[in-house]
Structure formats: structure tokens, C-alpha cells
Backbone bond lengths (Angstrom), bond angles and torsions (degrees), N, CA, C in turn:
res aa  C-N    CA-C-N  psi(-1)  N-CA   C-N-CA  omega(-1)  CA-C   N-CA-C  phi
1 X - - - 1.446 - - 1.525 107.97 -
2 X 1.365 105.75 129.73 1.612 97.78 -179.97 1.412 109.51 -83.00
3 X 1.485 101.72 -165.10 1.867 110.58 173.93 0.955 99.20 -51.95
4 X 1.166 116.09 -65.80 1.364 117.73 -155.06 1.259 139.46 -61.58
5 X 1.337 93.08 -44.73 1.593 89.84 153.93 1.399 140.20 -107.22
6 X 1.940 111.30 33.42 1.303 129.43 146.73 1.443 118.87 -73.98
7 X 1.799 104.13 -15.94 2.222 106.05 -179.37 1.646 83.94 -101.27
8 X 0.827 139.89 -19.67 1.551 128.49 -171.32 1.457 103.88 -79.78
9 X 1.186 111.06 -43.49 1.630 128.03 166.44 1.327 112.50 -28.56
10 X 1.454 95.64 -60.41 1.574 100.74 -140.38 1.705 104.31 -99.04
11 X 1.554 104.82 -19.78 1.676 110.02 156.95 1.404 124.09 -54.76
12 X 1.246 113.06 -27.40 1.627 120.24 -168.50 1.428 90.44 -68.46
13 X 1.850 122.72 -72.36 1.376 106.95 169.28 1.195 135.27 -52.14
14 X 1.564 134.09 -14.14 1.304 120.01 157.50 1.341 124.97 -68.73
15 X 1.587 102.86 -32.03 1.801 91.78 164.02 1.305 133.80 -85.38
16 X 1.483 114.43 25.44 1.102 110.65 167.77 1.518 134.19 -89.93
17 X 1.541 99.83 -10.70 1.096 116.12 176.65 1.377 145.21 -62.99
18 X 0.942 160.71 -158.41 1.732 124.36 172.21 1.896 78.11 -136.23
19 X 1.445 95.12 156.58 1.767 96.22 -159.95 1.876 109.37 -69.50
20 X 1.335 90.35 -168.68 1.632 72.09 -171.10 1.082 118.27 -78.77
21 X 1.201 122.83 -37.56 1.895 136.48 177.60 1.588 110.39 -36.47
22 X 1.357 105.47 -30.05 1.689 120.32 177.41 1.829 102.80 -81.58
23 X 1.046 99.19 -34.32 1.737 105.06 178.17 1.861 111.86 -73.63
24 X 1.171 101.55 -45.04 1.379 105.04 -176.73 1.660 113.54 -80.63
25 X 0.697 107.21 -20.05 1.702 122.98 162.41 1.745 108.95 -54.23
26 X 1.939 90.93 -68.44 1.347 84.41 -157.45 2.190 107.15 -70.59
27 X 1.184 100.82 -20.05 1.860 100.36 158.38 1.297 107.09 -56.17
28 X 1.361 131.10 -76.88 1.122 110.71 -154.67 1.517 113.79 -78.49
29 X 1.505 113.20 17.71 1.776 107.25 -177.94 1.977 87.56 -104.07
30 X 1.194 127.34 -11.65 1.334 118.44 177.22 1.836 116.75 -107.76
31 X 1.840 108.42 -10.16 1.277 95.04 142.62 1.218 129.47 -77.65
32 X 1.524 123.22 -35.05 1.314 109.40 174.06 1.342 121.73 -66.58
33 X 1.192 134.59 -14.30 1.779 143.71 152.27 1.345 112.92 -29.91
34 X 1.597 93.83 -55.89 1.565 103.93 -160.63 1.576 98.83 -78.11
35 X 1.238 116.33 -53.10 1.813 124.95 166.14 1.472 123.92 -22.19
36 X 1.626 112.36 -43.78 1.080 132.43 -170.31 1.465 88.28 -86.93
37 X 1.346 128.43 -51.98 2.108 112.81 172.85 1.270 131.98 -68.82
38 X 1.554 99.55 6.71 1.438 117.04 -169.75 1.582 111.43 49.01
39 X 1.345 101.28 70.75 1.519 109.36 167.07 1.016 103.88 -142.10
40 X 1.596 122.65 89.00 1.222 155.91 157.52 1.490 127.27 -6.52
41 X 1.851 91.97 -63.10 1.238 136.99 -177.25 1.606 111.81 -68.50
42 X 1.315 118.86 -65.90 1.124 135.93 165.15 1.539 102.64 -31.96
43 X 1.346 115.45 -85.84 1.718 130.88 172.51 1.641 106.14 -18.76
44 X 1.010 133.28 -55.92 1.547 150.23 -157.14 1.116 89.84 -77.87
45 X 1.803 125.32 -51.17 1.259 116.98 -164.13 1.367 107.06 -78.35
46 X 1.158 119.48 -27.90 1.470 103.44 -171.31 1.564 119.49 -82.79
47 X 1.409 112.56 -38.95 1.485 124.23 156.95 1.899 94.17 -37.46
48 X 1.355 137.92 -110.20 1.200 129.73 -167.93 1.838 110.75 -37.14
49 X 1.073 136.90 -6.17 1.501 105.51 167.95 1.730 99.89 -106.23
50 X 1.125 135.32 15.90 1.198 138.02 169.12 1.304 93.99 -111.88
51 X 1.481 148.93 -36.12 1.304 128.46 172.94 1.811 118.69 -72.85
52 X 1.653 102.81 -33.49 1.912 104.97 143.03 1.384 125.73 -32.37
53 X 1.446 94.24 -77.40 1.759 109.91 -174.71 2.022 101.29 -46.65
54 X 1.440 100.98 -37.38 2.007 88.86 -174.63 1.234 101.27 -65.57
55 X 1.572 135.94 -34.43 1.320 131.63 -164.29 1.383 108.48 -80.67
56 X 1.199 126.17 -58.62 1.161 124.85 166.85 1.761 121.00 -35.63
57 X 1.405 114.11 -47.70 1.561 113.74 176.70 1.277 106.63 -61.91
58 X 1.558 129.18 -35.67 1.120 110.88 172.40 1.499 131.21 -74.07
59 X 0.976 86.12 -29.93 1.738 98.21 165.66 1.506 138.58 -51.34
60 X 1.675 87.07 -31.52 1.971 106.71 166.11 1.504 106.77 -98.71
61 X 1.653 124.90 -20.45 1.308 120.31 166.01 1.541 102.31 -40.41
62 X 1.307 115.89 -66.29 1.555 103.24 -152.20 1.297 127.79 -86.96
């Protein structure tokens, strides 16, 4: 496989993604879920594996 079509590749899966504003939404619409059951814990966790998951995407962005 050449360059070229190892970045052509690998765009197709980056556009599959739905952008981030749709990502950060859907975290903070399932911490406040968990907020509203009073699960504290839960809430915290999901905020930090969606603030993971952003670092990491950027990390394969470049």
C-alpha cells in the first residue's frame, strides 16, 4: 500500500466520526443522567473517559 493510499485510508475512518460538538454533548447529556441518579461516581467517570477519548483523538489526528 502506498502513502497515499495509507492517508486516504485512514481519512475515511476519521470521517466517520460524528464531530466533536456531537461527542461532547452526548458526555455531558449522560453525566447529567447519571447526576440526576445521583451517581456521582459514574458522572466523574464519564466526563474523564470522554476527556481521555479527546486526547487520544488528537493524538491519532496528527
Amino acid at each position: 500500500m502506498s502513502v497515499l493510499q495509507h492517508h486516504r485510508a485512514a481519512h475515511r475512518w476519521h470521517d466517520r466520526f460524528p464531530p466533536r460538538g456531537a461527542w461532547r454533548a452526548t458526555g455531558a447529556l449522560i453525566a447529567f443522567g447519571l447526576l440526576a441518579a445521583r451517581d456521582l461516581v459514574g458522572a466523574i467517570s464519564v466526563l474523564v473517559a470522554f476527556a481521555v477519548a479527546e486526547v487520544v483523538y488528537d493524538a491519532a489526528d496528527r
